[in-house]
C-alpha positions as CSV (number, residue, x, y, z in Angstrom):
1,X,38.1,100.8,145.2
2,X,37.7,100.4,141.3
3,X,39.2,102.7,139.0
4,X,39.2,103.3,135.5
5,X,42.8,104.9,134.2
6,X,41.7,106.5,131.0
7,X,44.7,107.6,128.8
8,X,43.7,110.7,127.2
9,X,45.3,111.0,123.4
10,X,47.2,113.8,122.0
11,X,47.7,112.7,118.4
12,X,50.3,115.7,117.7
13,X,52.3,114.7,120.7
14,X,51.9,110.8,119.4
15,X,53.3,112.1,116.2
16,X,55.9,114.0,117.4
17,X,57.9,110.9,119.2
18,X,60.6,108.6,117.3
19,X,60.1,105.8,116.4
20,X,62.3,104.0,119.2
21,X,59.9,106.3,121.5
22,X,57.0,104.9,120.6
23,X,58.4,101.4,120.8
24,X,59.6,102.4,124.1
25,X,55.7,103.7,125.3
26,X,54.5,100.2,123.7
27,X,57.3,97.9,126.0
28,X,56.4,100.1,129.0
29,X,52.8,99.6,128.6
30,X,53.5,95.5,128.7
31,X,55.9,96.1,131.8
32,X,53.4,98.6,133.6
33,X,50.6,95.2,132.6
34,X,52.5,92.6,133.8
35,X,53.5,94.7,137.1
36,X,49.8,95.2,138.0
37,X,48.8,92.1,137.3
38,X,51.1,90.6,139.4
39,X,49.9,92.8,142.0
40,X,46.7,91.4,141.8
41,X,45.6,95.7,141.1
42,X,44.5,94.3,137.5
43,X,41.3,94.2,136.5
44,X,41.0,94.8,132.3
45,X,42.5,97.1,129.9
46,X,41.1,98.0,125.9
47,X,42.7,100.2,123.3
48,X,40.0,102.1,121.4
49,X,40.3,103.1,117.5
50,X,40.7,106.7,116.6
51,X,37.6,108.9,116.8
52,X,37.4,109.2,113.6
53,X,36.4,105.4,113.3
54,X,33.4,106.4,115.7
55,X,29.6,107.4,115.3
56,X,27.6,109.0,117.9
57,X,24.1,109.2,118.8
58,X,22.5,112.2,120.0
59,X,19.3,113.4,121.7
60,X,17.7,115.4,119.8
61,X,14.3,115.1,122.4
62,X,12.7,113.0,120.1
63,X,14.3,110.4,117.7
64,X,17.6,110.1,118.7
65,X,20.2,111.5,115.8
66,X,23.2,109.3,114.3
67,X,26.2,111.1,113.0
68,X,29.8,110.1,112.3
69,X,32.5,110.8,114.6
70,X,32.1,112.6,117.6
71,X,34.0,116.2,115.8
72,X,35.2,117.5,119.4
73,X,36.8,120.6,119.7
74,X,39.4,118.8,121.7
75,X,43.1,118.4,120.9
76,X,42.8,115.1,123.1
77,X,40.9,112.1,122.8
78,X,39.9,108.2,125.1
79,X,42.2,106.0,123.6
80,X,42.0,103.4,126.1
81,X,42.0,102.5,129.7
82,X,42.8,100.0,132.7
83,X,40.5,99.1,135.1
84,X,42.2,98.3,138.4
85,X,40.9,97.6,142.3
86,X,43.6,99.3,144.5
87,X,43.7,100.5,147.8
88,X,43.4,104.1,147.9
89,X,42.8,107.4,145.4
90,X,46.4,107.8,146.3
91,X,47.4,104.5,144.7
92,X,45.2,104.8,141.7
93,X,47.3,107.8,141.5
94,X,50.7,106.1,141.6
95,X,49.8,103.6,139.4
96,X,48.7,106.3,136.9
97,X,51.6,107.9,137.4
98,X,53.7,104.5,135.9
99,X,51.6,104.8,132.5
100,X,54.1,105.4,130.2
101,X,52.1,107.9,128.3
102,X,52.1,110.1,131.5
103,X,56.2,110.9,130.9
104,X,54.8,112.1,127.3
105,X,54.5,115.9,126.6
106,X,51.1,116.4,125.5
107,X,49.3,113.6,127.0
108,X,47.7,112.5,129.7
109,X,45.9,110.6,132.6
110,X,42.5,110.6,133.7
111,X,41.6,108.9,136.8
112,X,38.1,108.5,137.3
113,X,36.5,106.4,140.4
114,X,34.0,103.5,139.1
115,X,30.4,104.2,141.0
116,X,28.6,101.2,138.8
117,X,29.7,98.1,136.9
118,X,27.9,95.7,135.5
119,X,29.3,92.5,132.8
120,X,32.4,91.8,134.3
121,X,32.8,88.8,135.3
122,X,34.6,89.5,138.9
């Protein structure tokens, strides 16, 4: 089964850590790699730029409207993601559960099954 672990941003809680924090969430994030990969779980992972780097494109029922930034309401936002092929729910679960961003106060983990892929080459 395919997942996709999407780490959902909380820039305030982001802001809020030390800097040795944050070195410590960017050294847990190449442990948590390195574990899965060696697991054979690993599939691909992407950091994405702030939203406010973003444009979006809207229905509008007609010609489709650009705009910049997406202006959510939202105190979180998609900042990246792995893709892994485990087992189980249960162990897309645990493996979530290893992200260093899930020990963070503010942030969090979004596992969502993959129905469809298409590109990869797997």
């Amino acid at each position: 089964m395919k997942f996709l672990l999407i780490m959902q941003v909380n820039p305030a809680a982001l802001e809020a850590l030390t800097e040795a924090e944050r070195d410590a969430v960017g050294n847990g994030h190449e442990g948590f790699m390195k574990s899965i990969q060696a697991s054979g779980e690993f599939i691909a992972t992407q950091a994405l730029a702030d939203p406010g780097n973003s444009v979006t494109v809207r229905g509008t029922g007609g010609v489709p409207a650009v705009t910049d930034g997406p202006y959510l309401e939202a105190k979180e936002f998609m900042g990246g993601y792995y893709m892994v092929d485990v087992e189980s729910k249960e162990r897309a679960v645990e493996l979530a559960q290893q992200i260093p961003d899930a020990k963070i106060n503010g942030m969090a983990i979004e596992i969502r099954p993959i129905m469809f892929e298409a590109g990869f080459d797997m």
